[in-house]
C-alpha positions as CSV (number, residue, x, y, z in Angstrom):
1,X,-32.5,29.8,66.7
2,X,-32.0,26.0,65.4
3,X,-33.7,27.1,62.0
4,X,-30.8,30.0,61.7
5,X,-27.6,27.3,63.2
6,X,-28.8,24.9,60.5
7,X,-29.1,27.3,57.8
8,X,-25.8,28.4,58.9
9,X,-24.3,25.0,58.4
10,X,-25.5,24.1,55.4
11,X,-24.9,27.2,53.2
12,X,-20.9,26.5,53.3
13,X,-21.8,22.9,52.1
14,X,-24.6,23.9,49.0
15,X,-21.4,26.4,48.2
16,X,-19.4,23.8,48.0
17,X,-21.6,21.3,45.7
18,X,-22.3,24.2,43.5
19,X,-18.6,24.5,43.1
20,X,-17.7,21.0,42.2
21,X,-20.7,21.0,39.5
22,X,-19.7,24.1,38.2
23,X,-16.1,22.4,37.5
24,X,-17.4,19.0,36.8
25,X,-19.5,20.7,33.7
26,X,-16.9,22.6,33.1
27,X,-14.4,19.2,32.6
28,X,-17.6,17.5,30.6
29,X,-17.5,20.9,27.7
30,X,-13.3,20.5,27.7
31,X,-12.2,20.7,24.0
32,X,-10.6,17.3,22.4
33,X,-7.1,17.8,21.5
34,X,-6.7,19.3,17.6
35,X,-6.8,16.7,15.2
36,X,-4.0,16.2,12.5
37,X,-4.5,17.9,8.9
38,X,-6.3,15.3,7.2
39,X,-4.8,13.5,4.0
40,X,-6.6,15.1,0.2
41,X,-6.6,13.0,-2.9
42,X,-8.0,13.6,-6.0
43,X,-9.7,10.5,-7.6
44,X,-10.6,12.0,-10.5
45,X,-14.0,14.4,-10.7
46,X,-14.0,13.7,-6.8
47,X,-11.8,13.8,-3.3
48,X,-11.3,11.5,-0.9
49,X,-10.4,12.3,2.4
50,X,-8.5,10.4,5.1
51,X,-7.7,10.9,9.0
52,X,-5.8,9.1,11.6
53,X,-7.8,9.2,15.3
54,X,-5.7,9.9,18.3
55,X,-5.3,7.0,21.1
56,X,-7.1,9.2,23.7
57,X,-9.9,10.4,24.1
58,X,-10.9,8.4,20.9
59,X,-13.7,10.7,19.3
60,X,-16.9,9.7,17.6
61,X,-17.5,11.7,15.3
62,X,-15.4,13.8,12.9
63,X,-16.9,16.7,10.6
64,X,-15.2,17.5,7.4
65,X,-15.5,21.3,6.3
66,X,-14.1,22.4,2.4
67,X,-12.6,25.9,1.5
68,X,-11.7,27.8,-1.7
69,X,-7.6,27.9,-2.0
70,X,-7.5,31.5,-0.3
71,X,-9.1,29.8,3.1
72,X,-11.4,32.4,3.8
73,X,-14.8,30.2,4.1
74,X,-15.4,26.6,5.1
75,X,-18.3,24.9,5.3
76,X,-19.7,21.8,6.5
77,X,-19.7,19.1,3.9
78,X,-19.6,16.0,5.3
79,X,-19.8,14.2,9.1
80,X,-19.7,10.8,9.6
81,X,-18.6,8.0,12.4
82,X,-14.9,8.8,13.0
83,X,-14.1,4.8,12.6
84,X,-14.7,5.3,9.0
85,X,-11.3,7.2,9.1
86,X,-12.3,8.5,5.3
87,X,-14.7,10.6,3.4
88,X,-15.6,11.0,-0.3
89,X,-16.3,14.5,-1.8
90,X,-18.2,14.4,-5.4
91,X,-19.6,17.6,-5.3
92,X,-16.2,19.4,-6.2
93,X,-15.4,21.4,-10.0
94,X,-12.5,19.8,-12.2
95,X,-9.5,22.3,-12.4
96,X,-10.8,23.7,-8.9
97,X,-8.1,24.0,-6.1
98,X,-9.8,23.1,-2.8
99,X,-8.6,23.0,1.1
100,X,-10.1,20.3,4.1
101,X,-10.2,20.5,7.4
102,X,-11.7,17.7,9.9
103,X,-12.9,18.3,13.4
104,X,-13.9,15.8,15.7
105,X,-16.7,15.4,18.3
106,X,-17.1,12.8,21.2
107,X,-20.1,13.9,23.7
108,X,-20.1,17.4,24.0
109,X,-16.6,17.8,23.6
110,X,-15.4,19.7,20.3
111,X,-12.2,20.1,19.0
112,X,-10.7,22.9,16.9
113,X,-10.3,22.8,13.3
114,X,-6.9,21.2,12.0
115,X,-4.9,22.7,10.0
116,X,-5.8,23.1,5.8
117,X,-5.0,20.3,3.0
118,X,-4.7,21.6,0.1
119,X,-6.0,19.6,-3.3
120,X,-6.3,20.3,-6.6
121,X,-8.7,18.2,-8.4
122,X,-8.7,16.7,-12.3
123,X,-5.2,18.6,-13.2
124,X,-4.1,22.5,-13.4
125,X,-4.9,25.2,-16.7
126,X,-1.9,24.6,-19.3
127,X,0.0,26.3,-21.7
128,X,2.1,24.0,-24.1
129,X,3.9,25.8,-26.7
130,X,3.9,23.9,-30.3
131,X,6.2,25.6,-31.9
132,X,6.3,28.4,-34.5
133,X,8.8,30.8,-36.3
134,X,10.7,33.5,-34.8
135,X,8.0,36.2,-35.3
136,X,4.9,33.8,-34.5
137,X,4.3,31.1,-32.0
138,X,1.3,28.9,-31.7
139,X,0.3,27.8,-28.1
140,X,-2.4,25.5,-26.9
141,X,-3.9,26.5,-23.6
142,X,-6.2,24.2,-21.8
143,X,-8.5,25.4,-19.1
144,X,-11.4,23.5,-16.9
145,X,-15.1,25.4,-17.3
146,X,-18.1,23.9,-15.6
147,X,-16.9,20.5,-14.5
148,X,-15.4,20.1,-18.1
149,X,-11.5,20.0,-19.3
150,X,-11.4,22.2,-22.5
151,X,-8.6,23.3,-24.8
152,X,-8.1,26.1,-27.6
153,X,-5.1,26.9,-30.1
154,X,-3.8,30.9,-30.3
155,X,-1.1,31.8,-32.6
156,X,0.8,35.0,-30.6
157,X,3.3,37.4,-31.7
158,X,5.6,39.0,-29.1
159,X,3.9,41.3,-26.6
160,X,0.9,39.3,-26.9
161,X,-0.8,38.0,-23.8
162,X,-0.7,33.8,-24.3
163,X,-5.1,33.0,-25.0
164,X,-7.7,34.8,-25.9
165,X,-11.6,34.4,-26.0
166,X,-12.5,31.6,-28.4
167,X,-16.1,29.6,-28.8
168,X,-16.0,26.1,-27.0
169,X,-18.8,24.0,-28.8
170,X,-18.8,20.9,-25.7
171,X,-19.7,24.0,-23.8
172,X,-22.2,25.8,-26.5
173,X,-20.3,28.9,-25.0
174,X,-17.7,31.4,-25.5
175,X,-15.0,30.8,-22.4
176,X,-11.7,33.0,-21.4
177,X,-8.3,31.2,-22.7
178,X,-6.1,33.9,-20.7
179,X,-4.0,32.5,-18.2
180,X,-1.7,35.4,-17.7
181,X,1.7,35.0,-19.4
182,X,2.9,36.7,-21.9
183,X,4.8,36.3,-24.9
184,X,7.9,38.0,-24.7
185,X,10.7,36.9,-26.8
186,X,11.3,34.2,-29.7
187,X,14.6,32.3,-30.3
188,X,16.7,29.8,-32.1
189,X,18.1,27.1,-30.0
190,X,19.4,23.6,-30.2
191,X,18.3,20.6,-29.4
192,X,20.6,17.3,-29.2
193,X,18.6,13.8,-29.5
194,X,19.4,11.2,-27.3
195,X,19.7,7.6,-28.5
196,X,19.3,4.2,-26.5
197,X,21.3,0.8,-27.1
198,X,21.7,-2.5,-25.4
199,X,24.4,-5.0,-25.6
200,X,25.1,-8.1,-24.5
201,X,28.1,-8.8,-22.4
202,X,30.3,-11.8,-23.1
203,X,32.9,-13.8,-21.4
204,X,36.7,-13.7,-22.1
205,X,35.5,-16.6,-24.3
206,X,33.4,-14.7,-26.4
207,X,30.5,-16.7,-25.4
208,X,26.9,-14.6,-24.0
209,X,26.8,-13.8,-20.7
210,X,23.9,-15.0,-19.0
211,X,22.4,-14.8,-15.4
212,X,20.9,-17.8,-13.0
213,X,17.8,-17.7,-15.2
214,X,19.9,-18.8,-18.1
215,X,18.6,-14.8,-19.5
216,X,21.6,-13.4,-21.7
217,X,22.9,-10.0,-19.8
218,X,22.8,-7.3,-21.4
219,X,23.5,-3.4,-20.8
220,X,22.0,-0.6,-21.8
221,X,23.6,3.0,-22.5
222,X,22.2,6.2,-23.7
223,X,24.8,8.6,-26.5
224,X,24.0,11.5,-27.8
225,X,22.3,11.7,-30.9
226,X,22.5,14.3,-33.9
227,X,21.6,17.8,-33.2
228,X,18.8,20.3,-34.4
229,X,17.5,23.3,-34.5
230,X,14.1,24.1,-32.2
231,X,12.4,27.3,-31.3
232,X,12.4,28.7,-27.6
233,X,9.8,30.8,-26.6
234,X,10.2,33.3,-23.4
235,X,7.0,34.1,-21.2
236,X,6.7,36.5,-18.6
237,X,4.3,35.2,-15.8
238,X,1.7,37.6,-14.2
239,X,4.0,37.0,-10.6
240,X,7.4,38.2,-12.5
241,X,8.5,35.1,-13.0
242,X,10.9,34.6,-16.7
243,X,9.6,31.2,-18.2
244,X,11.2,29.5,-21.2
245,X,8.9,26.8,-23.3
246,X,10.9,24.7,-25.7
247,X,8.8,23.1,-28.7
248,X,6.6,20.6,-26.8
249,X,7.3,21.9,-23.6
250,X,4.1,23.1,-20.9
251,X,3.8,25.6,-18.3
252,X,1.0,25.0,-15.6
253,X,-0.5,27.1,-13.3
């Protein structure tokens, strides 16, 4: 009878301990608070990535994760103490786009991924248009291939998709100049130069001007120049988009 009184007791009270573990462990396993997209800059053939740190709970531990630009697939590249507040990436591809997301860890507490920086590292493909008649137009396109920056010249006629395939010998290879646009129209325009001078102003006296240096002042103006023909070529992106390229001019992608 005392066996069954005591059990009786004690059942509410191992309910109850079992109840403030369970919520205990359940407080310990809490996600951190999402952290802040981190900062993305390209330092040439590498990234470096930066992160502020909330003021509570301050996490240990932040894991860096790197995407293509359509943000379907990150993985892990980096994890380091979260006082280091910056990571370097050097196993990134020149003319690449890239996106970063940090996450940070303290305990067994995990937060969520933040939100995608997006960074495009050693420069964008290029089409700068030379010039060229008004049947003919010769473009240089430059493209990144295997870590390297590499360029090619195309002479185009209208209807003519800007690149081509052409042999790259840094490369030993043949690569694929076509960036999309094409040529679609070729036209006279003008052009007016613009030319600089500088002159000194003067007193009612006639004598320099000059400031608490003892430095004569003088101001400069810009007036137009003479004018001149150039040639203005039209490109029709692959989105829809109507460009127009003047002689020296570049497109980027």
């Amino acid at each position: 009878m005392l066996k069954g009184i005591a059990l009786y007791l004690v059942f509410p009270v191992v309910i109850a301990v079992a109840a403030w573990t369970a919520l205990h462990t359940s407080a310990q396993v809490a996600e951190l608070p999402q952290p802040n997209a981190p900062l993305a800059i390209a330092a040439g053939d590498s990234v470096s990535i930066a992160w502020s740190l909330p003021a509570k709970p301050k996490p240990e531990t932040v894991v860096i994760y790197r995407g293509t630009s359509d943000g379907q697939q990150f993985v892990e590249v980096g994890r380091v103490p979260a006082s280091d507040l910056r990571f370097s990436d050097d196993k990134v591809t020149l003319g690449q786009t890239y996106q970063y997301r940090v996450q940070t860890i303290k305990g067994s507490k995990n937060s969520a991924l933040s939100e995608p920086a997006e960074i495009l590292v050693g420069g964008s493909a290029k089409i700068t248009f030379l010039g060229g008649s008004i049947d003919r137009a010769l473009f240089e396109v430059v493209v990144f291939r295997r870590g390297r920056r590499v360029s090619a010249q195309f002479v185009q006629k209208m209807g003519d998709a800007i690149g081509d395939l052409a042999y790259v010998d840094e490369l030993d290879s043949v690569e694929d100049f076509r960036l999309g646009p094409v040529l679609t129209k070729l036209s006279i325009g003008v052009a007016e130069s613009k030319e600089n001078a500088s002159l000194p102003l003067t007193t009612a006296s006639g004598q320099p001007l000059k400031d608490s240096a003892g430095r004569e002042v003088k101001i400069d103006f810009e007036f137009p120049g003479d004018t001149h023909e150039i040639i203005i070529a039209t490109l029709l992106a692959k989105d829809g988009r109507t460009l127009q390229l003047k002689e020296g001019e570049s497109y980027s992608r």
